[in-house]
MARKE-27214 format. One line per 8 residues: their letters; for each residue x, y, z of N, C-alpha, C. Coordinates in nm, 4 decimals. Layout:
<pts>
a) X,Y,Z,X,Y,Z,X,Y,Z; ...
</pts>
This chain:
<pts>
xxxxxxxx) 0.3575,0.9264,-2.0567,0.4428,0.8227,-2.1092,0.4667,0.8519,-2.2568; 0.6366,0.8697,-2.2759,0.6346,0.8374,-2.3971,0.5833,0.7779,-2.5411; 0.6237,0.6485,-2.5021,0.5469,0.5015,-2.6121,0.5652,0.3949,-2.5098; 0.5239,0.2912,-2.6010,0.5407,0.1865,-2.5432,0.6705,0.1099,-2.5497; 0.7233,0.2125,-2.6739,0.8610,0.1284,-2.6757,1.0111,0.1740,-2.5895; 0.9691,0.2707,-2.5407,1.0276,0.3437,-2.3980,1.0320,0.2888,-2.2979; 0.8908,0.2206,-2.2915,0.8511,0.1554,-2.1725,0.9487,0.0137,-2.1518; 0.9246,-0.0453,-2.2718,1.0434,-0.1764,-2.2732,1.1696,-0.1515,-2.2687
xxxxxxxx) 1.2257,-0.0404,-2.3060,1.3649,0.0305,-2.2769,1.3706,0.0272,-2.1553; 1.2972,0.0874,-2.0329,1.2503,0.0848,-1.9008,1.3252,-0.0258,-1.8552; 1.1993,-0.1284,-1.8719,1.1702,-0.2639,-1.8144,1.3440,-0.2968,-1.7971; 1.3786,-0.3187,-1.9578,1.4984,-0.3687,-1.9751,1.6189,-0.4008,-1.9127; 1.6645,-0.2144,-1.9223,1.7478,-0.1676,-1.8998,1.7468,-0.1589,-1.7010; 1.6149,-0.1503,-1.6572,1.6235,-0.1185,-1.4690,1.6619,-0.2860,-1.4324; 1.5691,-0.3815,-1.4863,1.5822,-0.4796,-1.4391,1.7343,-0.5363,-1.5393; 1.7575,-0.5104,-1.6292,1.9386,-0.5832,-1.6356,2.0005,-0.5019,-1.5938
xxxxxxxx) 2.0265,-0.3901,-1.5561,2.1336,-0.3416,-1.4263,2.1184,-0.4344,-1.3353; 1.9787,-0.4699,-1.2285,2.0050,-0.5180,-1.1534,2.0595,-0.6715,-1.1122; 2.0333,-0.7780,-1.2666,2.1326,-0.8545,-1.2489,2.2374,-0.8316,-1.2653; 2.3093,-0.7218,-1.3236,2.4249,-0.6943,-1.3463,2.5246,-0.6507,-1.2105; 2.4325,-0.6229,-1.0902,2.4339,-0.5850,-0.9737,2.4530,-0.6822,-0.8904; 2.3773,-0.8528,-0.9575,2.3776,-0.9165,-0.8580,2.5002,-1.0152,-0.8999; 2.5517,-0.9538,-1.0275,2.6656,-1.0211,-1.0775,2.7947,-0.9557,-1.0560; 2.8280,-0.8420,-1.0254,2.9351,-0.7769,-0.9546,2.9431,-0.8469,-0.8068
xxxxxxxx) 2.8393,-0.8237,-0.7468,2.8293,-0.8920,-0.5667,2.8663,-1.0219,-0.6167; 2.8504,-1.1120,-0.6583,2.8636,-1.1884,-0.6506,3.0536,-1.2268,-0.7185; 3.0967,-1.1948,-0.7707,3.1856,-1.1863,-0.8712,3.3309,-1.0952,-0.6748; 3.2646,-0.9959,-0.6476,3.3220,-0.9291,-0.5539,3.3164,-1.0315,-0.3890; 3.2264,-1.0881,-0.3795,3.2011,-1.1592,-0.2999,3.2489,-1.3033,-0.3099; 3.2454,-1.3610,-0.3107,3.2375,-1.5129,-0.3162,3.3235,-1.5482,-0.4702; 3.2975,-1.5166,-0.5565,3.3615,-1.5475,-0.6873,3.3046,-1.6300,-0.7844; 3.1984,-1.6726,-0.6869,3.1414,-1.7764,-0.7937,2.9874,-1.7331,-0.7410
xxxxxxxx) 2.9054,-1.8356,-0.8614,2.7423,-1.8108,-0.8255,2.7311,-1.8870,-0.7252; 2.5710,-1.8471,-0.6276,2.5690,-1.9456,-0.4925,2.3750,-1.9496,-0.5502; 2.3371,-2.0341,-0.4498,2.2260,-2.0602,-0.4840,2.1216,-1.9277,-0.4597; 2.1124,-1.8644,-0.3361,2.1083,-1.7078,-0.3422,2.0740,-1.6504,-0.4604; 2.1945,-1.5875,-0.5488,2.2163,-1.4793,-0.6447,2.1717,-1.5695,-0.7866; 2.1697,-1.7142,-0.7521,2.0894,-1.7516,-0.8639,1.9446,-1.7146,-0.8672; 1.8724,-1.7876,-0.7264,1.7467,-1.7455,-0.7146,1.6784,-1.6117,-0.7573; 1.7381,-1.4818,-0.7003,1.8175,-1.3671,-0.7237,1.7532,-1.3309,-0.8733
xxxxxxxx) 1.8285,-1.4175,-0.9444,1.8026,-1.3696,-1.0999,1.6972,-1.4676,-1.1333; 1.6652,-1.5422,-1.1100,1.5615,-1.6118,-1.1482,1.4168,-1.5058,-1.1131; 1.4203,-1.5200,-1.0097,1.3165,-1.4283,-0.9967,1.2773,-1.2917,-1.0772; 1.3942,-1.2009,-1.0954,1.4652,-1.1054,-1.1961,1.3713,-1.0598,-1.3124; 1.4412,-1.2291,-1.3685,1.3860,-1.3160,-1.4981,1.2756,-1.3007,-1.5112; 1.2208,-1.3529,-1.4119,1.0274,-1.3878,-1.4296,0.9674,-1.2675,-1.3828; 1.0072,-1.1392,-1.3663,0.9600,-1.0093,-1.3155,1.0159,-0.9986,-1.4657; 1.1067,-0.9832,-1.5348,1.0735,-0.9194,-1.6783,0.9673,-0.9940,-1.7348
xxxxxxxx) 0.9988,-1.1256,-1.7653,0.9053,-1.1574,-1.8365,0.7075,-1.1299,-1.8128; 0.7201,-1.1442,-1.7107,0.5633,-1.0685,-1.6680,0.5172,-0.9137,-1.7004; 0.6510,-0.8612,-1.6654,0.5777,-0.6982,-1.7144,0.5787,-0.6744,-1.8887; 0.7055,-0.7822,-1.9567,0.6893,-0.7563,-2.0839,0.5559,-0.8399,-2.1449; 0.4876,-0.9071,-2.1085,0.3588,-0.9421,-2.1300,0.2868,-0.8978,-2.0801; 0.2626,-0.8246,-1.9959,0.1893,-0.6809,-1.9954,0.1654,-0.5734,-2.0583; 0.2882,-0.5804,-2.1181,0.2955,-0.4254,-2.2298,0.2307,-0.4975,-2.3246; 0.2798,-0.5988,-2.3754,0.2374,-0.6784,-2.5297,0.0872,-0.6914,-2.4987
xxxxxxxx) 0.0097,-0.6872,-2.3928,-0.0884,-0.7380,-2.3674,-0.1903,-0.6325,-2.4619; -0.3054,-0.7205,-2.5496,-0.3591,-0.6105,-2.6172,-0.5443,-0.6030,-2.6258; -0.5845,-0.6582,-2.5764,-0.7215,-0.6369,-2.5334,-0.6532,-0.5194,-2.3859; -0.6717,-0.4045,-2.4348,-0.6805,-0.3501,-2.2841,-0.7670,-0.1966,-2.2564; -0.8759,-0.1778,-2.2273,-0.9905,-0.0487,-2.2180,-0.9027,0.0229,-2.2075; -0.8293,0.1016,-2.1503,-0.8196,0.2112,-2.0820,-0.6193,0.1840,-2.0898; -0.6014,0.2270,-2.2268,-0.4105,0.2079,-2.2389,-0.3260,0.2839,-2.1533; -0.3709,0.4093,-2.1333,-0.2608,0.4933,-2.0466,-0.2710,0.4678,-1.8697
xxxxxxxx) -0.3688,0.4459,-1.8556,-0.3916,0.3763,-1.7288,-0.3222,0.2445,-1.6850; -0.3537,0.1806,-1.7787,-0.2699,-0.0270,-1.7759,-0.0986,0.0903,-1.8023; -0.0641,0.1431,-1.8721,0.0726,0.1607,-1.8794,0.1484,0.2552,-1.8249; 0.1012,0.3294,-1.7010,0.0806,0.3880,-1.5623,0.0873,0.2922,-1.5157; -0.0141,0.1822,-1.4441,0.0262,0.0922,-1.3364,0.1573,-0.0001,-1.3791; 0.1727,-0.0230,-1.5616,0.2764,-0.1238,-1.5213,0.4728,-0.0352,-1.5285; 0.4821,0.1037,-1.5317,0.5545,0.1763,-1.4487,0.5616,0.1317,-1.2661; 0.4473,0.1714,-1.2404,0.4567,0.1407,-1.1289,0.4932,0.0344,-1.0338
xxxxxxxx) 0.4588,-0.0703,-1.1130,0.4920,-0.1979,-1.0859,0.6050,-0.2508,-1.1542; 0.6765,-0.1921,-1.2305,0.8011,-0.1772,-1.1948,0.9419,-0.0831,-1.1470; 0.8672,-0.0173,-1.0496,0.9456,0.0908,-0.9519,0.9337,0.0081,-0.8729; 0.8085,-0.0635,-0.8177,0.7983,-0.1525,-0.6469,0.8350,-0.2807,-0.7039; 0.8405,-0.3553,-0.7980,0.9534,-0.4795,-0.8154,1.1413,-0.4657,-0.8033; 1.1232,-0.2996,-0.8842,1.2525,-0.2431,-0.8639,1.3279,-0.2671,-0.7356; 1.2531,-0.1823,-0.6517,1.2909,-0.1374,-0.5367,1.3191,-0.2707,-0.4316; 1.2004,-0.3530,-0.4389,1.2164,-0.4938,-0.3743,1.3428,-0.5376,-0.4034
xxxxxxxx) 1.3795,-0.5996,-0.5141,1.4360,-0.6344,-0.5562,1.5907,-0.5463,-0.5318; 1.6194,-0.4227,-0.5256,1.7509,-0.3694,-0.4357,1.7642,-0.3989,-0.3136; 1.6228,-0.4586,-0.2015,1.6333,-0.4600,-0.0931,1.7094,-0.5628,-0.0867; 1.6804,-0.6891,-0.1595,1.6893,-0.8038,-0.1689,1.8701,-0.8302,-0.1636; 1.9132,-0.7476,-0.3078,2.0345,-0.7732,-0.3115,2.1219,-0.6757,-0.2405; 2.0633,-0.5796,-0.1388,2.1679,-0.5028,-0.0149,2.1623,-0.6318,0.0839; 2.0675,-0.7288,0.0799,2.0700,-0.8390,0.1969,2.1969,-0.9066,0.2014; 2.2297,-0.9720,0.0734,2.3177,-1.0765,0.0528,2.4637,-1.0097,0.1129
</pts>
């Protein structure tokens, strides 16, 4: 890993594409927001905000390890989260 400030570039940038994703579908679809693609981003929302208090998190033994898993955990929030919006 780079830094840590890569890492929030990461976070950022994967998870606002994907509202940006759920704002085209939606925009292409229907035209307006539905309760769905709100939920959608709500959830989104609270998956950034959790991993970015993870990074900030600073009592932590073992740094490259905690910032390894929280990559990881956001590839499998990632990924959920595309499943989610190929559903709609």
């Amino acid at each position: 890993m780079a830094s840590v400030k890569n890492l929030k570039k990461d976070i950022h940038y994967v998870l606002g594409d994907l509202i940006q994703a759920i704002y085209i579908h939606e925009m292409a679809t229907v035209g307006a927001p539905t309760t769905q693609t709100n939920d959608l981003i709500e959830e989104t929302l609270q998956k950034f905000d959790v991993l970015i208090a993870k990074v900030n998190a600073k009592k932590v033994e073992d740094k490259k390890a905690h910032f390894k898993q929280i990559y990881v955990e956001l590839e499998e929030s990632a990924s959920q989260l595309v499943e989610k919006i190929n559903a709609l």
